[in-house]
DRENSE-998286 format. One record per residue: residue number from 0; residue in three letters; x, y, z of N, C-alpha, C in turn. Coordinates in nm, 2 decimals, decimal comma. Layout:
residues N
  nr rest     nx     ny     nz    cax    cay    caz     cx     cy     cz
 NUM  ALA      X      Y      Z      X      Y      Z      X      Y      Z
...
end
This chain:
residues 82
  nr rest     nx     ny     nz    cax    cay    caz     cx     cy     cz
   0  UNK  -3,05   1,39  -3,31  -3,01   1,25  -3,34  -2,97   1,24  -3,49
   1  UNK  -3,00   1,33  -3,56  -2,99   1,34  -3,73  -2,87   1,35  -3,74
   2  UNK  -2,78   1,41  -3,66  -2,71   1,48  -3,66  -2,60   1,43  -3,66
   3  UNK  -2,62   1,29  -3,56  -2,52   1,23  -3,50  -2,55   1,10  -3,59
   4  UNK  -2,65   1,08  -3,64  -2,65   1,00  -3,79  -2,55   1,05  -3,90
   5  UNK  -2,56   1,17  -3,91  -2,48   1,22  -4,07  -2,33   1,17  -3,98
   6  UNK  -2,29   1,24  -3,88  -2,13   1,24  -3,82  -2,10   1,07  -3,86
   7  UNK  -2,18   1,00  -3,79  -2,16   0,80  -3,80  -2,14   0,80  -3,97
   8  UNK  -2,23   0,85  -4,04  -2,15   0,84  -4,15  -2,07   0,86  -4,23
   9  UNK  -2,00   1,03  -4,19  -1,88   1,04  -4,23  -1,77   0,94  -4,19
  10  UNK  -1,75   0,87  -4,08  -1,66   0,81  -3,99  -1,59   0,87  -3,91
  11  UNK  -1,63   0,99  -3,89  -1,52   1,09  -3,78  -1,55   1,06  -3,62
  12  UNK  -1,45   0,91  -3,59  -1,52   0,90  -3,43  -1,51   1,04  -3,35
  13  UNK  -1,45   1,13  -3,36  -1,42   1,23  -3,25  -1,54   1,31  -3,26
  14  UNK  -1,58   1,36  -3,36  -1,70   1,39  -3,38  -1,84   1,34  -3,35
  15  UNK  -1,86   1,19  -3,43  -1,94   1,10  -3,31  -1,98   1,14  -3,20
  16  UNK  -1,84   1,09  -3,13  -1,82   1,07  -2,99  -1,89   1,26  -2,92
  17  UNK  -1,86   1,33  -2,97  -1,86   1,46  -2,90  -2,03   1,51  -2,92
  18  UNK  -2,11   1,44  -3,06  -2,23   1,45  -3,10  -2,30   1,40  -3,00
  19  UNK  -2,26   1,25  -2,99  -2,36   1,20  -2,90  -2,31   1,23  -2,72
  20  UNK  -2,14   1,27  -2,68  -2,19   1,29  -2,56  -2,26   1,42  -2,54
  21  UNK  -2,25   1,56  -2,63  -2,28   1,67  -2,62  -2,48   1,68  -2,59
  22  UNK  -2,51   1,54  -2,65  -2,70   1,50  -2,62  -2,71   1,50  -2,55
  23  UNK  -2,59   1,38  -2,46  -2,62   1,32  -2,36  -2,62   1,47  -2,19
  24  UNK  -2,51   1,54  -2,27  -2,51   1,66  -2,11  -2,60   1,77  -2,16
  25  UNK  -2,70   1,75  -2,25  -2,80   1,83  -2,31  -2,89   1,75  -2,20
  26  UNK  -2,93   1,63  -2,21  -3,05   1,57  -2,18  -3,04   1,55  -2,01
  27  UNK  -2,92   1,60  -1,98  -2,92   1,57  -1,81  -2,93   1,75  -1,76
  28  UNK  -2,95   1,86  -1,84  -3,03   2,02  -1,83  -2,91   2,11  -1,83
  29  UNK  -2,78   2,10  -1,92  -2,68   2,16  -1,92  -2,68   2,13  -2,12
  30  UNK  -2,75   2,22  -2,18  -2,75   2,21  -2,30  -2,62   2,27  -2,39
  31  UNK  -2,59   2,19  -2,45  -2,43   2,23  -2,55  -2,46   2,15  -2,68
  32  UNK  -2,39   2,22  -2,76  -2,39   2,15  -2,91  -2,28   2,08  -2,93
  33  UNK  -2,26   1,97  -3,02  -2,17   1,91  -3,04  -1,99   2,00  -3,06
  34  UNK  -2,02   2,13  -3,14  -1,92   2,19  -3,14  -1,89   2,30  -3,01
  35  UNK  -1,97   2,30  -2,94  -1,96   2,36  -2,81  -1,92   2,26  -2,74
  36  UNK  -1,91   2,13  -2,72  -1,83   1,99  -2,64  -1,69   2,00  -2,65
  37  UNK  -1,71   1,99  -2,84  -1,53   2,02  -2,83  -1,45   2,14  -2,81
  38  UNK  -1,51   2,23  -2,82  -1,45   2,35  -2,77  -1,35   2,32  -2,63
  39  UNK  -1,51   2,29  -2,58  -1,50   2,27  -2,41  -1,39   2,15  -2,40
  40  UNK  -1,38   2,04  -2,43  -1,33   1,90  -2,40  -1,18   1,85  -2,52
  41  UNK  -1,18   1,94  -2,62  -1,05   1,90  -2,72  -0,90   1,89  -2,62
  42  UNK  -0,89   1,76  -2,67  -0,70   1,76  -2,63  -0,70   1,69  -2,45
  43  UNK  -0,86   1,65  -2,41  -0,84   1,58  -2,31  -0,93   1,43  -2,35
  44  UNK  -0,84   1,34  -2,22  -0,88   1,24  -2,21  -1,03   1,22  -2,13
  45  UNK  -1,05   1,09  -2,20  -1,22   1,04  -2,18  -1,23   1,09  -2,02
  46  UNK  -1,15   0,98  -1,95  -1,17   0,98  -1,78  -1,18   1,17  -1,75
  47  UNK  -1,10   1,26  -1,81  -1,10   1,34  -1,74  -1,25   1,43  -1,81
  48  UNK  -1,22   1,43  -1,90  -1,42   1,47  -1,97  -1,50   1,45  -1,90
  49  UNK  -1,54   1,30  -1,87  -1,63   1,27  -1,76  -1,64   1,28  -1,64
  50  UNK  -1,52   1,36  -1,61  -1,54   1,36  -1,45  -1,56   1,51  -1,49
  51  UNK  -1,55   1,60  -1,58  -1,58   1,73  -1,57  -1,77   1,74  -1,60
  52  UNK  -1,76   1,66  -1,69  -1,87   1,70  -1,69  -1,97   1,64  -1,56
  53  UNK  -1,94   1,54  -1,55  -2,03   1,54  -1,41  -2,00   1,63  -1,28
  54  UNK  -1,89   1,67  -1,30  -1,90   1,80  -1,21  -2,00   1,94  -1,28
  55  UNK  -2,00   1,98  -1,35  -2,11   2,02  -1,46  -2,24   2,00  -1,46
  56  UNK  -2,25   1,88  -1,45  -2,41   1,83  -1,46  -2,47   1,78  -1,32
  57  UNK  -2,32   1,77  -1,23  -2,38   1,69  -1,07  -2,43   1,59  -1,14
  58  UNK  -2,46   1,48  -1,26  -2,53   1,34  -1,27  -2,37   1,26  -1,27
  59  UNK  -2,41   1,15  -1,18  -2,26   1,04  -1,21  -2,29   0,93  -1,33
  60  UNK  -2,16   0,94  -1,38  -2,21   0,91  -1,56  -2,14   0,76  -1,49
  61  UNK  -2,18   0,61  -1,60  -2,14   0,53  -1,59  -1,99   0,55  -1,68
  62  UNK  -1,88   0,50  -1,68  -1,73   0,49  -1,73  -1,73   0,39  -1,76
  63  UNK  -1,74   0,26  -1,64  -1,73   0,17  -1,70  -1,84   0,05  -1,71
  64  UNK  -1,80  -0,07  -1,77  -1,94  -0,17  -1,74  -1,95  -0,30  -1,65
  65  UNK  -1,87  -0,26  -1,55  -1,84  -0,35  -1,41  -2,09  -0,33  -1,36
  66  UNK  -2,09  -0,50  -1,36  -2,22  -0,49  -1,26  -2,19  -0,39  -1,13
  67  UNK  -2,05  -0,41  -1,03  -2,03  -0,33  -0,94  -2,03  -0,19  -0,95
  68  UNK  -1,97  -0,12  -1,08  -2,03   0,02  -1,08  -2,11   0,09  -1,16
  69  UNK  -2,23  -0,03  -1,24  -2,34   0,02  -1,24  -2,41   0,02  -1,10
  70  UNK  -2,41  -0,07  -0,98  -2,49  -0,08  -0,90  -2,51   0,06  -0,80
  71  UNK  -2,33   0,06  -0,83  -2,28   0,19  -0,70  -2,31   0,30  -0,76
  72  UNK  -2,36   0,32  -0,88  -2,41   0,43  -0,98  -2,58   0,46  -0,91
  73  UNK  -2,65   0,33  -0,95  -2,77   0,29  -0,91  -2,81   0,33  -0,76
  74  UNK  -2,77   0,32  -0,68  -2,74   0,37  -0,55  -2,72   0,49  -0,56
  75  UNK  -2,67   0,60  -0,57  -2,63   0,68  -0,55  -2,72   0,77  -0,63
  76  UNK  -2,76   0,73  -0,70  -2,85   0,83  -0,78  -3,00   0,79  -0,74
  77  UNK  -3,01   0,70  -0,68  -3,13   0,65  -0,62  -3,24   0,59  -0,74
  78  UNK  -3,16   0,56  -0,84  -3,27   0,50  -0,91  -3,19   0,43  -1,04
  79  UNK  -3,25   0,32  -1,11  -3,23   0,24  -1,19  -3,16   0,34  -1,31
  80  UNK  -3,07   0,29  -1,39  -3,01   0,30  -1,50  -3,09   0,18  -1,61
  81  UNK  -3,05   0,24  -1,75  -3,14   0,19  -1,86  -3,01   0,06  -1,94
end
């Protein structure tokens, strides 16, 4: 998380963004470092990142913040989102 505190304050969203999703497919048992995300993920778009990595991780990530597909998220994974 320090880490992805110093990136927030350079201002480098890409970096950011790659810090904190690279936690996030760390903390679902497919561990990468921020510079290991971009390796993997530079020069594509969000939608298609996310659908890789959840082929990657098997967890279905939320995209968007429709109640309906948090619910159909909720379902499918069999248990509540935070």
């Amino acid at each position: 998380m320090e880490q992805t505190l110093k990136l927030a304050c350079w201002g480098d969203s890409e970096a950011l963004a790659n810090a904190v999703l690279a936690e996030i497919v760390t903390e679902l048992g497919r561990p990468i470092t921020a510079r290991g995300f971009n390796d993997l993920y530079i020069v594509k778009r969000f939608a298609d990142v996310m659908t890789a990595v959840e082929a990657n991780t098997g967890a279905a990530l939320i995209v968007g913040n429709s109640e309906a597909e948090v619910g159909r998220l909720q379902a499918e994974n069999g248990k509540a989102h935070r």
